[in-house]
N, C-alpha and C positions, 0 to 999 in steps of 0.2 A: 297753258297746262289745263289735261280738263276740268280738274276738281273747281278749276276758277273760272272757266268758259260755263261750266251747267249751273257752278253757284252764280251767275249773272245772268244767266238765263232762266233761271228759275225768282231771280229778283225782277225780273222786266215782269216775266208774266203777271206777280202778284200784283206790281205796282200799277200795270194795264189796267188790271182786272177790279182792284179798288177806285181807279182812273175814272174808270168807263159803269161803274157800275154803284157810285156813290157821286156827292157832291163836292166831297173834301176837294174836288183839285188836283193839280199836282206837287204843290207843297205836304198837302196834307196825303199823298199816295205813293210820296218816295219815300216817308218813315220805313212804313212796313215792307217796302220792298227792299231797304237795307238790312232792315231785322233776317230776313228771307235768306238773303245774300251770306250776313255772316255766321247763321247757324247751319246755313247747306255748307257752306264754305271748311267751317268748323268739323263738322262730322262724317264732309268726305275724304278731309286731309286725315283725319285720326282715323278710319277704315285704311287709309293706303300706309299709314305707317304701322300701323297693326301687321299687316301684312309685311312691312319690312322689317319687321322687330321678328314674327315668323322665320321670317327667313333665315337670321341674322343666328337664329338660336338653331337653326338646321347646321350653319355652315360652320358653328362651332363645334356641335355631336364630329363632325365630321375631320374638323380640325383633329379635336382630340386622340378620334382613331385613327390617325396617320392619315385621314385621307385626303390631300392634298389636289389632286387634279379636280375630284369630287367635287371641292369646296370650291374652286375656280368655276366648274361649271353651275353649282348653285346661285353663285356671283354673277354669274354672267345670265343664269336666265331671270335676276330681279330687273333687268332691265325694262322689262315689260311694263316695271309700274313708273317709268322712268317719265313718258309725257304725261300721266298724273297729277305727279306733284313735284314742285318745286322742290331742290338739293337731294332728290334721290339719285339721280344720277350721279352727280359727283361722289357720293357716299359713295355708292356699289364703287366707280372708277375709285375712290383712296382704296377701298379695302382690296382691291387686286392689285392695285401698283404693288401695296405695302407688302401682301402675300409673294409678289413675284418677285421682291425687292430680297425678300427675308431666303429667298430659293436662290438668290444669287440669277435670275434672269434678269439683267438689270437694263436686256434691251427689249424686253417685253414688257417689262413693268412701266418704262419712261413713259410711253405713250396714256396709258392709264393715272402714272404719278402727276401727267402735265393737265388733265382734266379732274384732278382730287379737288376736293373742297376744300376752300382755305383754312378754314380754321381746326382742319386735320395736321394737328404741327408734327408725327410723322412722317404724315405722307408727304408734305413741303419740304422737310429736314432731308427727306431719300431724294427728293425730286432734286434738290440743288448739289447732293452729294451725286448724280449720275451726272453733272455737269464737271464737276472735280473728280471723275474720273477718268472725265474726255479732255483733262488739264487745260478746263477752260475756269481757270480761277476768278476771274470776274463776273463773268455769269453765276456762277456759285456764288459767289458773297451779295448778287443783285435777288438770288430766289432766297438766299436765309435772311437778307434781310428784310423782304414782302413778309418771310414766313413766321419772322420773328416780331412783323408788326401785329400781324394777325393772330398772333401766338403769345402775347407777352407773358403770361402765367406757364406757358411749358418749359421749363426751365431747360428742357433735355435738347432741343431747339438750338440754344446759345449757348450750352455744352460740348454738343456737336460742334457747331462753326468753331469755336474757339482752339477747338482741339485740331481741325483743319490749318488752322491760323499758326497753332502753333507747331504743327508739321511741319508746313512747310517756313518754319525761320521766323514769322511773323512773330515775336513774344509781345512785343508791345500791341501789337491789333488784336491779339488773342486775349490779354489781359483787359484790353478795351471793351470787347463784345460781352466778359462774362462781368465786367463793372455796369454794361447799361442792365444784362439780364438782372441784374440783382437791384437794380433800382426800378425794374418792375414788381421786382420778388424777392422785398427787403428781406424775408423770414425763410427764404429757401437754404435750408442747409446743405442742402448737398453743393447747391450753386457757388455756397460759402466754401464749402472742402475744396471746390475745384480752383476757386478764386488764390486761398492760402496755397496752394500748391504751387501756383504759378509764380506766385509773389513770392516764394520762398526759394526757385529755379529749381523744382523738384519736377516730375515728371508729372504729365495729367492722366492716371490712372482711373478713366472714368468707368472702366468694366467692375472695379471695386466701388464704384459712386453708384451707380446706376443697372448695375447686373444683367440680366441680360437686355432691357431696353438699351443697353448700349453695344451690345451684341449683334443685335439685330443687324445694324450697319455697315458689318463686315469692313467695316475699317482696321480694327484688330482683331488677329488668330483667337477665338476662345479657348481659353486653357481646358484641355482634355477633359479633365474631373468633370467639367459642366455638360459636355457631352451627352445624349441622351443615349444608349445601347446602338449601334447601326449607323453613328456620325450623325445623327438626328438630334432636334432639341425635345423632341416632345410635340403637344399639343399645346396650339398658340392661340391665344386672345381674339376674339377679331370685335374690337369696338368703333362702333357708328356715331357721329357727333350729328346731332342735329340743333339746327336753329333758328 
């Protein structure tokens, strides 16, 4: 990436240059050329995500006014600060899979969802459900469970799979998935509603759990009411994890 190719390159020269132009050494000439290293390093990484944080507030104006295709091509031209900096690229790729996921293009999004960043737990939750909808059930339970290790705090993750689980007949594997979620996320209530639901052989109503985050996944019709005027939801979120 280059913010780490010029911060090393900008630490050699210093370190040369103390090298070759004092006595200290090279013990004493690779201090400062570390120092070098990690404040170029520091301040070229915080310039490239400036700029993706820019961006990220453009493609939500955009969101909001319905404009859809818009925000895709916003998306698509952050790519540019993509050899930069490290996890930018995945970013930009989750937030289009999830955008293209949420459009019901679900064979446009795949390719985008398979390069998301892991610890974008919906972009892995969509990524394994376009596997469960190619009734490839073991695949699907191989990406929620990557997605759910990488995810332990998103509860909506193991919400998801369980509700899969218990689609198709699985009640004991469904009630198993949302018992380890909640031994990551002893305090998660909602995780808790979905658990007594199950345990109770009541249905898992997670569009009441979770509103439209559970929506998103077109796994179930949204009841009309939610609807936004023109069969639209409105303007949608688009958030970036960095780490």
């Amino acid at each position: 990436m280059y913010n780490l190719l010029i911060s090393l390159a900008a630490g050699l020269v210093v370190t040369l240059a103390v090298l070759l132009g004092t006595n200290l050494g090279w013990v004493g000439s690779i201090l400062p050329g570390l120092l070098v290293i990690t404040a170029t390093y520091f301040l070229l990484a915080r310039r490239t995500w400036k700029k993706l944080e820019a961006l990220m507030g453009e493609v939500q104006k955009e969101l909001l006014a319905q404009k859809f295709d818009r925000a895709l091509q916003t998306l698509q031209g952050g790519f540019v600060l993509g050899p930069w900096q490290f996890l930018v690229a995945s970013q930009l790729h989750s937030q289009i899979g999830v955008l293209r996921y949420v459009r019901q293009d679900f064979d446009g999004a795949r390719p985008h969802l398979e390069k998301s960043f892991s610890r974008h737990g919906t972009a892995r939750a969509m990524l394994a459900l376009t596997r469960y909808r190619k009734k490839d059930l073991e695949g699907m339970r191989k990406l929620f469970d990557e997605a759910a290790k990488d995810n332990k705090k998103d509860g909506l993750v193991f919400a998801a799979w369980a509700w899969v689980e218990e689609k198709e007949g699985n009640h004991d594997r469904a009630i198993a998935v949302l018992a380890r979620g909640l031994k990551a996320n002893p305090s998660d209530e909602k995780l808790k509603a979905a658990a007594q639901a199950l345990q109770n052989d009541k249905r898992l109503k997670l569009g009441k759990i979770y509103g439209e985050q559970w929506w998103q996944f077109h796994l179930e019709q949204m009841p009309g009411q939610m609807m936004a005027p023109g069969g639209g939801r409105g303007g949608r979120r688009v958030i970036y994890q960095r780490r």
